[in-house]
PyMOL Python script that loads the backbone (N, CA, C, O; Angstrom):
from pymol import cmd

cmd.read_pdbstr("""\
ATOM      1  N   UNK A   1     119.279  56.531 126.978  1.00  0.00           N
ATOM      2  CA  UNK A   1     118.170  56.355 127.876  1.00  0.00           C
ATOM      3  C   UNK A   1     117.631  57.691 128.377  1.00  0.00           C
ATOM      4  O   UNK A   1     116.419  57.890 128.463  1.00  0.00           O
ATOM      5  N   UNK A   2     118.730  58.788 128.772  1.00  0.00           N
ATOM      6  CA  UNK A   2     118.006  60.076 128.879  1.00  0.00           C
ATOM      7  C   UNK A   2     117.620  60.362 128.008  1.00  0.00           C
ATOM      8  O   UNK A   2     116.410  60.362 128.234  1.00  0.00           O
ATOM      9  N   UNK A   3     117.796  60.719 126.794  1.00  0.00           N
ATOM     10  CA  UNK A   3     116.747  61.148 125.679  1.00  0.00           C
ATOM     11  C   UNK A   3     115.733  60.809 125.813  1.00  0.00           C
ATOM     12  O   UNK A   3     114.924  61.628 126.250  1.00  0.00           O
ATOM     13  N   UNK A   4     115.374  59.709 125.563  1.00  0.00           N
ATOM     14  CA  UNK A   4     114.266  58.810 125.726  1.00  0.00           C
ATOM     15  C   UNK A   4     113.383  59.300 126.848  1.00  0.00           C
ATOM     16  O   UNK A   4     112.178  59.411 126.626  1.00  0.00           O
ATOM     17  N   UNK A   5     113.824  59.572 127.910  1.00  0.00           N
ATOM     18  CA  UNK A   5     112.817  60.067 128.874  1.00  0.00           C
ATOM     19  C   UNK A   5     112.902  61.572 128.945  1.00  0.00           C
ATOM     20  O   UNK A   5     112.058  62.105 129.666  1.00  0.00           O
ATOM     21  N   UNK A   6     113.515  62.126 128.508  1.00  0.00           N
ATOM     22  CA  UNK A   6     113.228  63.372 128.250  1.00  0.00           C
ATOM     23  C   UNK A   6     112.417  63.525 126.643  1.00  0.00           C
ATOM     24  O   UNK A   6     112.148  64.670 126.280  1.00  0.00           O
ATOM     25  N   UNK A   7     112.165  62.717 126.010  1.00  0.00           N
ATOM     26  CA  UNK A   7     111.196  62.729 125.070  1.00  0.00           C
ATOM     27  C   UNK A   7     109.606  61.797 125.780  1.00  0.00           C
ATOM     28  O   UNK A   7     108.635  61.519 125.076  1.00  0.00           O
ATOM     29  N   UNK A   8     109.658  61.648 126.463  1.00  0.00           N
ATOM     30  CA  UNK A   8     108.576  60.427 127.440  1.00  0.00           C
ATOM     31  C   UNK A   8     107.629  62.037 128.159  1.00  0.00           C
ATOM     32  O   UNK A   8     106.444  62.366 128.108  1.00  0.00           O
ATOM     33  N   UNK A   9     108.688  62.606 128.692  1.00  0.00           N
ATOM     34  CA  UNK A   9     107.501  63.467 129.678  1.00  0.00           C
ATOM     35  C   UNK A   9     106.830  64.461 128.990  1.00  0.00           C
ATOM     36  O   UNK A   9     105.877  64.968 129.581  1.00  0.00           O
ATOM     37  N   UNK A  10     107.027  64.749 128.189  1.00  0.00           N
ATOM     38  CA  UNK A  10     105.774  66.220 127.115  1.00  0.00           C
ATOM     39  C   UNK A  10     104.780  65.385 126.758  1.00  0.00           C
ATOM     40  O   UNK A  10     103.680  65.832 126.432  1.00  0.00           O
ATOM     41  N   UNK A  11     105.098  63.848 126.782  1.00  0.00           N
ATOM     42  CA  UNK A  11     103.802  62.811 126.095  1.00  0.00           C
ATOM     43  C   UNK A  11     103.113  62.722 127.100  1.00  0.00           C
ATOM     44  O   UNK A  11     101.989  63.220 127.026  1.00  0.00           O
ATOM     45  N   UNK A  12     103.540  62.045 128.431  1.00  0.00           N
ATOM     46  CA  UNK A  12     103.042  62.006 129.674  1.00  0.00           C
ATOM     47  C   UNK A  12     102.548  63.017 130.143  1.00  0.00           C
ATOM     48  O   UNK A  12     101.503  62.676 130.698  1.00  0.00           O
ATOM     49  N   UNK A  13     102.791  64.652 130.288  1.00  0.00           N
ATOM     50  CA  UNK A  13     101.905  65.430 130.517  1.00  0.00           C
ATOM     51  C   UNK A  13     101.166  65.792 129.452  1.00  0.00           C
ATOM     52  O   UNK A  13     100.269  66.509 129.896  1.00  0.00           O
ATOM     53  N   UNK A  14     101.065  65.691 128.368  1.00  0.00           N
ATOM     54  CA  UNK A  14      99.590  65.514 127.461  1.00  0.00           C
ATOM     55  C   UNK A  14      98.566  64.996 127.353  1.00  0.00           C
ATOM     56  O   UNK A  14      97.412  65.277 127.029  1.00  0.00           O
ATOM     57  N   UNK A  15      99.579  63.539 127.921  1.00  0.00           N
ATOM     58  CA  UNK A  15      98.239  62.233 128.087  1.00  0.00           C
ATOM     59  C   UNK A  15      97.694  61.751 129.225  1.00  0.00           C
ATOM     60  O   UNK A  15      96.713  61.018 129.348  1.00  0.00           O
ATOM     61  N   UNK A  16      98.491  62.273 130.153  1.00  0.00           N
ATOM     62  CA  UNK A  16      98.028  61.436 131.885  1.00  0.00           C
ATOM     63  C   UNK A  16      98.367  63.134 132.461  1.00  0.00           C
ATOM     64  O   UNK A  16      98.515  63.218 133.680  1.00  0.00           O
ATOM     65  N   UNK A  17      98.452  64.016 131.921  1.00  0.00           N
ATOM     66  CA  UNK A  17      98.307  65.693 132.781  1.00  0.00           C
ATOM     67  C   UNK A  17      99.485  65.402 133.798  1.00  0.00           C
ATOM     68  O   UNK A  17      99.168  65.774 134.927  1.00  0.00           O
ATOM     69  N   UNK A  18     100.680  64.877 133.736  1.00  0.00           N
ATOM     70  CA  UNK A  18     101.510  64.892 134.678  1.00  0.00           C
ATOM     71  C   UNK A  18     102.131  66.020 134.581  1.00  0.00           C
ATOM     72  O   UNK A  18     101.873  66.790 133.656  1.00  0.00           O
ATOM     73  N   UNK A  19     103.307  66.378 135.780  1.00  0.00           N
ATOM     74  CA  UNK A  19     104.172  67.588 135.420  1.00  0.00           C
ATOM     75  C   UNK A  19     104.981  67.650 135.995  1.00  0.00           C
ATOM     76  O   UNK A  19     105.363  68.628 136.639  1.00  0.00           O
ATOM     77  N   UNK A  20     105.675  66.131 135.870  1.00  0.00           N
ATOM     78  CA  UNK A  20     106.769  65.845 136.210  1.00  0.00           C
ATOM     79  C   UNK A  20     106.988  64.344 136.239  1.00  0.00           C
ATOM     80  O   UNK A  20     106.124  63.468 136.198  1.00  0.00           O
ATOM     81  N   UNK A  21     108.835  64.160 136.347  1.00  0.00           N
ATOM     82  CA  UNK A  21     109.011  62.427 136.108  1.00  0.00           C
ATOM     83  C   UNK A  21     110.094  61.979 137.334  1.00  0.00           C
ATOM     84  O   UNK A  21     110.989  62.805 137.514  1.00  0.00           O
ATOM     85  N   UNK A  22     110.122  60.930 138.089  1.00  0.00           N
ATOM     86  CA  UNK A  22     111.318  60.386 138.482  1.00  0.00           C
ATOM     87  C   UNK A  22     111.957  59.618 137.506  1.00  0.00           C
ATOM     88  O   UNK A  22     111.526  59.486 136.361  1.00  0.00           O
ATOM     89  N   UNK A  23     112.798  59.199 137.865  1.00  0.00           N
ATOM     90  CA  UNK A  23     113.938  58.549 136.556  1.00  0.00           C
ATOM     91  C   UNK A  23     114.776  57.427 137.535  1.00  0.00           C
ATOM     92  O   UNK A  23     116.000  57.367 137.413  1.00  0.00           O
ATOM     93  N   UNK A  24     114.021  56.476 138.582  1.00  0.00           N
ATOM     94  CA  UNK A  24     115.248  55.819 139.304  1.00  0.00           C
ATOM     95  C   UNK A  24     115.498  54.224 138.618  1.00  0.00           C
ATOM     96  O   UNK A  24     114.880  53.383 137.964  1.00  0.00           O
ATOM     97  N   UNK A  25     116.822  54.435 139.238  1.00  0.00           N
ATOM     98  CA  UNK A  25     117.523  52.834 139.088  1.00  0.00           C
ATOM     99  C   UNK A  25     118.237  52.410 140.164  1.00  0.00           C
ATOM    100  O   UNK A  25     119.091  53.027 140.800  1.00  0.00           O
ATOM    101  N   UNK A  26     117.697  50.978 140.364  1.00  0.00           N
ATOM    102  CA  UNK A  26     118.297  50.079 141.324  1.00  0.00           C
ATOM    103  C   UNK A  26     119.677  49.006 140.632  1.00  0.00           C
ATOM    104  O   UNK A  26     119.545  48.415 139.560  1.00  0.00           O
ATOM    105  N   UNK A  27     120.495  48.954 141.182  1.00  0.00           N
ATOM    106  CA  UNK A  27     121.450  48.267 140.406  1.00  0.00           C
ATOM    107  C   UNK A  27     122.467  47.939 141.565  1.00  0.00           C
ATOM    108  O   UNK A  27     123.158  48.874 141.969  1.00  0.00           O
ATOM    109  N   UNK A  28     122.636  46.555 142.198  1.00  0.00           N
ATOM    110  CA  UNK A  28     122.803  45.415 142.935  1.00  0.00           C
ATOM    111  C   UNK A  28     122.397  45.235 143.692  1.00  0.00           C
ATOM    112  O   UNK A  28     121.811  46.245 144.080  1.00  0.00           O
ATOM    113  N   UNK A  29     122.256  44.303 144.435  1.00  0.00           N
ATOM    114  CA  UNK A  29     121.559  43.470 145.755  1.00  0.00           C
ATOM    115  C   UNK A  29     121.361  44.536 146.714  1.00  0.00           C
ATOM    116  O   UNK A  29     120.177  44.860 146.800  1.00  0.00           O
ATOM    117  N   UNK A  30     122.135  45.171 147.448  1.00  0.00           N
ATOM    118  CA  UNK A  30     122.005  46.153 148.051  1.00  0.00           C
ATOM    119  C   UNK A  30     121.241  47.123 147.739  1.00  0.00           C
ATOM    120  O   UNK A  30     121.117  47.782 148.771  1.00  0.00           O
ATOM    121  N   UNK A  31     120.417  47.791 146.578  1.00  0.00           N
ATOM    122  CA  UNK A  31     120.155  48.869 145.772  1.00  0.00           C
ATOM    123  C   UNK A  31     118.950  48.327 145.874  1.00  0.00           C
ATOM    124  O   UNK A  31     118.044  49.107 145.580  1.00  0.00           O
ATOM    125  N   UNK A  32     118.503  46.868 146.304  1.00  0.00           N
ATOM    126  CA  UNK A  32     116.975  46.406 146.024  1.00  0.00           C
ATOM    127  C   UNK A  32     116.669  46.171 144.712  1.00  0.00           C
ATOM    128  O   UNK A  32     115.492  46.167 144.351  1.00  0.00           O
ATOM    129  N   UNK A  33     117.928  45.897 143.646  1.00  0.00           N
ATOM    130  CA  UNK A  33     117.765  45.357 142.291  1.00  0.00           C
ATOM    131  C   UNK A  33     117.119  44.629 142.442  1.00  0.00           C
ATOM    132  O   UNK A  33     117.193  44.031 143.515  1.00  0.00           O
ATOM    133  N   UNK A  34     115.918  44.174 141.291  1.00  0.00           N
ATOM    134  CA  UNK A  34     114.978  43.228 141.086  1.00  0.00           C
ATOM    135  C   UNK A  34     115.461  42.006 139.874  1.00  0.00           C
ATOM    136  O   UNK A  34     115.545  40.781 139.970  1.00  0.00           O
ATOM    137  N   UNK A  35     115.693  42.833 138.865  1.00  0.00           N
ATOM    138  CA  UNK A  35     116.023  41.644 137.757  1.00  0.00           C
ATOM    139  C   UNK A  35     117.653  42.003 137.966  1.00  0.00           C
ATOM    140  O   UNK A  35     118.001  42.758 138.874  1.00  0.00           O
ATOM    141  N   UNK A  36     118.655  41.370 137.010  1.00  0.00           N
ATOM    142  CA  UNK A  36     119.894  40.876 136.826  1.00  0.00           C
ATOM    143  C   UNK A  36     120.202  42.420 135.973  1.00  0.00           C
ATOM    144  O   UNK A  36     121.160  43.029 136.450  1.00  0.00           O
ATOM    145  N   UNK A  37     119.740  42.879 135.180  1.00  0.00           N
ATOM    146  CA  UNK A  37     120.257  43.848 134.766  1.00  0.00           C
ATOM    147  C   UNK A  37     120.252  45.376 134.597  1.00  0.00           C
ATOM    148  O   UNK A  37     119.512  45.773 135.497  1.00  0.00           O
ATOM    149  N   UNK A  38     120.713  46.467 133.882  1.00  0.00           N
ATOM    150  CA  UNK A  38     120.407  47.580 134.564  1.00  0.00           C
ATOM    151  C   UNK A  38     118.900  48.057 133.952  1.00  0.00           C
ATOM    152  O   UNK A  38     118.387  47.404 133.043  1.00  0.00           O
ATOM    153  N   UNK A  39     118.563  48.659 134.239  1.00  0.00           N
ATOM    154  CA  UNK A  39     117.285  49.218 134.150  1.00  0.00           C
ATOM    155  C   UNK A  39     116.303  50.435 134.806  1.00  0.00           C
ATOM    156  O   UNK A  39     115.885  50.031 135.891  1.00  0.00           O
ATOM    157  N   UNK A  40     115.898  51.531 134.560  1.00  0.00           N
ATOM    158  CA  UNK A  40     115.497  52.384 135.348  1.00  0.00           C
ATOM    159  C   UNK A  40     113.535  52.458 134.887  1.00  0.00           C
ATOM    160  O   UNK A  40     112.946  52.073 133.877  1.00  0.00           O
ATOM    161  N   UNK A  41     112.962  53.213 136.324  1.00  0.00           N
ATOM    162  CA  UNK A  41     111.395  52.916 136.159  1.00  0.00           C
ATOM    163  C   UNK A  41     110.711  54.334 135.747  1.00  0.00           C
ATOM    164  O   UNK A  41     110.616  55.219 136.598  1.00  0.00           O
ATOM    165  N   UNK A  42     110.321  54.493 134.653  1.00  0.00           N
ATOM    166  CA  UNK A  42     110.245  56.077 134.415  1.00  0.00           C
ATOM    167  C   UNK A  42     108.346  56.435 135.095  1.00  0.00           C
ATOM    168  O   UNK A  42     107.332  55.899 134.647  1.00  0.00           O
ATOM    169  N   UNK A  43     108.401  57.315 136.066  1.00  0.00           N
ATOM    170  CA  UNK A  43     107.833  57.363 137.381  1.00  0.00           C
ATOM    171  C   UNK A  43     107.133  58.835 136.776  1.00  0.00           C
ATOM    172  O   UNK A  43     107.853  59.828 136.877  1.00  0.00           O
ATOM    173  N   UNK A  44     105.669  59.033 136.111  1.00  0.00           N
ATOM    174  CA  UNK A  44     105.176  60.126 136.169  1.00  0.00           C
ATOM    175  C   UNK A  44     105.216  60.621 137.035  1.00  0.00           C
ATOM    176  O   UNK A  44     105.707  59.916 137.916  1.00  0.00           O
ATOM    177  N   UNK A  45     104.735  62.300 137.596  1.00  0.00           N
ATOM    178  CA  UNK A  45     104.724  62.471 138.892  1.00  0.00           C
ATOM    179  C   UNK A  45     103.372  63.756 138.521  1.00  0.00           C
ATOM    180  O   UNK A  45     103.236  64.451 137.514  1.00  0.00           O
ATOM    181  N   UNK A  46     102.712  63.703 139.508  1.00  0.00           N
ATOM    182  CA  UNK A  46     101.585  64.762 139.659  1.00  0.00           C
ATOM    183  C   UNK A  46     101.430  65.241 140.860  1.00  0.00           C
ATOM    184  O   UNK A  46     102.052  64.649 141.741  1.00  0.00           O
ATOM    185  N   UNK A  47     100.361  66.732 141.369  1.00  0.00           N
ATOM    186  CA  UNK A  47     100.715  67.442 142.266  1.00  0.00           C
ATOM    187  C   UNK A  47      99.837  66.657 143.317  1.00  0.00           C
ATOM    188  O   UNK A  47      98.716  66.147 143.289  1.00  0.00           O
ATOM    189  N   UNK A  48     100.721  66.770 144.146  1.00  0.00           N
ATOM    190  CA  UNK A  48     100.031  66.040 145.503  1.00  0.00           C
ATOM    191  C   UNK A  48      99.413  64.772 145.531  1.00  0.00           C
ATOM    192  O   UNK A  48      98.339  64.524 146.079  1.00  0.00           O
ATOM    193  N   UNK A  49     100.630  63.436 144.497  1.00  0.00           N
ATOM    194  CA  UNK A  49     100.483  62.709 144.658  1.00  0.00           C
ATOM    195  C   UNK A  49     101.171  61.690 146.202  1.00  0.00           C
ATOM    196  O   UNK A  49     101.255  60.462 146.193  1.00  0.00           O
ATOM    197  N   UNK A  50     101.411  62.214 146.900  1.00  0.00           N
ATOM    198  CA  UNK A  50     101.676  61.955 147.868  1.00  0.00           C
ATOM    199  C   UNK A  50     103.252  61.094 147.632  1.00  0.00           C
ATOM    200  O   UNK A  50     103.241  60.263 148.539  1.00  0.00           O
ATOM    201  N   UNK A  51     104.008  60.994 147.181  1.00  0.00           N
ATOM    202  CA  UNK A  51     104.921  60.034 146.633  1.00  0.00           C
ATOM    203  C   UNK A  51     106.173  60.979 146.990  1.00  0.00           C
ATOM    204  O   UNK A  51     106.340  62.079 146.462  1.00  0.00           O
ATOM    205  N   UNK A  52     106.925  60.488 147.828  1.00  0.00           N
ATOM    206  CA  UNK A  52     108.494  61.360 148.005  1.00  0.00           C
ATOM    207  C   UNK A  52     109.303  60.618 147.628  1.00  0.00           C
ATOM    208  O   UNK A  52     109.359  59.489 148.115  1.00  0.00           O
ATOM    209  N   UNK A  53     110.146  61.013 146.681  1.00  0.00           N
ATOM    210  CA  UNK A  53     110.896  60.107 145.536  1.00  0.00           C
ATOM    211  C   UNK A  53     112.425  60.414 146.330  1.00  0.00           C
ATOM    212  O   UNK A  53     113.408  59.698 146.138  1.00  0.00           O
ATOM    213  N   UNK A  54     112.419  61.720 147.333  1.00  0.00           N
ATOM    214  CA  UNK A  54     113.675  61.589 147.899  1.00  0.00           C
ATOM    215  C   UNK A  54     113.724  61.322 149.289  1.00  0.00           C
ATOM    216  O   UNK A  54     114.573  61.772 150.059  1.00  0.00           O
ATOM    217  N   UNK A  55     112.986  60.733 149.519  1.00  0.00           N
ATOM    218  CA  UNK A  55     112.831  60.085 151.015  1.00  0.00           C
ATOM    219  C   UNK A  55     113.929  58.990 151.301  1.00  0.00           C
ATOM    220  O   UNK A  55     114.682  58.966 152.274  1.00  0.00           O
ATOM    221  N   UNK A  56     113.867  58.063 150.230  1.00  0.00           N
ATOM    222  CA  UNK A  56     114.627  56.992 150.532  1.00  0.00           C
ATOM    223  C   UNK A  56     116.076  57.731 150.014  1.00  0.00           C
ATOM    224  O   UNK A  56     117.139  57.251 150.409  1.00  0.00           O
ATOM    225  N   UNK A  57     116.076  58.378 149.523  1.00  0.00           N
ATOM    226  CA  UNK A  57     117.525  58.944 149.217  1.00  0.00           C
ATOM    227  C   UNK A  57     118.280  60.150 150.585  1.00  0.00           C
ATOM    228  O   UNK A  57     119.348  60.748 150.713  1.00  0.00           O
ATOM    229  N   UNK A  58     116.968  60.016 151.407  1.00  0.00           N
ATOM    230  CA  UNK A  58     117.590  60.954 151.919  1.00  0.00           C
ATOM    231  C   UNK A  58     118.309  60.107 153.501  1.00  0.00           C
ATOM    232  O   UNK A  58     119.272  60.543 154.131  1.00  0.00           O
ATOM    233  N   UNK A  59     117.400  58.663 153.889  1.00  0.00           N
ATOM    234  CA  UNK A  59     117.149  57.988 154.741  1.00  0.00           C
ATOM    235  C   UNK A  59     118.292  57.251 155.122  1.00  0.00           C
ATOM    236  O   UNK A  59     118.514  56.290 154.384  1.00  0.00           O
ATOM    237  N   UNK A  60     119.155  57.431 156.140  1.00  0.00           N
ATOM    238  CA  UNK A  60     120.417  56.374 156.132  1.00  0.00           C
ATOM    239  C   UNK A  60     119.843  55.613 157.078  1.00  0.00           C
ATOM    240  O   UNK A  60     120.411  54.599 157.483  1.00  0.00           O
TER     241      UNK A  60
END
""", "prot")
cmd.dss("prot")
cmd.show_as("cartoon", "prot")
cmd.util.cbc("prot")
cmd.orient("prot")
């Protein structure tokens, strides 16, 4: 799955000018899992898209 998204972002900044990716996964009830299994959301990222990807990581 890392490969895979480390082959995802040179496409993504070619095609949508991003220049950069989150990579998260939720995995059980607690985590705010959505479906039953594992899965991660591969999250372009661009400058001053307003989006803090470590907010909730940082938030107890």
């Amino acid at each position: 799955m890392l490969e895979t998204a480390q082959a995802l972002a040179p496409m993504c900044a070619e095609r949508l000018g991003s220049t950069g990716f989150n990579l998260p996964s939720a995995n059980g009830g607690d985590a705010e899992r959505s479906v039953p299994h594992l899965h991660f959301h591969f999250l372009p990222r661009f400058p001053e898209d307003g989006v803090s990807a470590m907010a909730a990581a940082t938030t107890h």
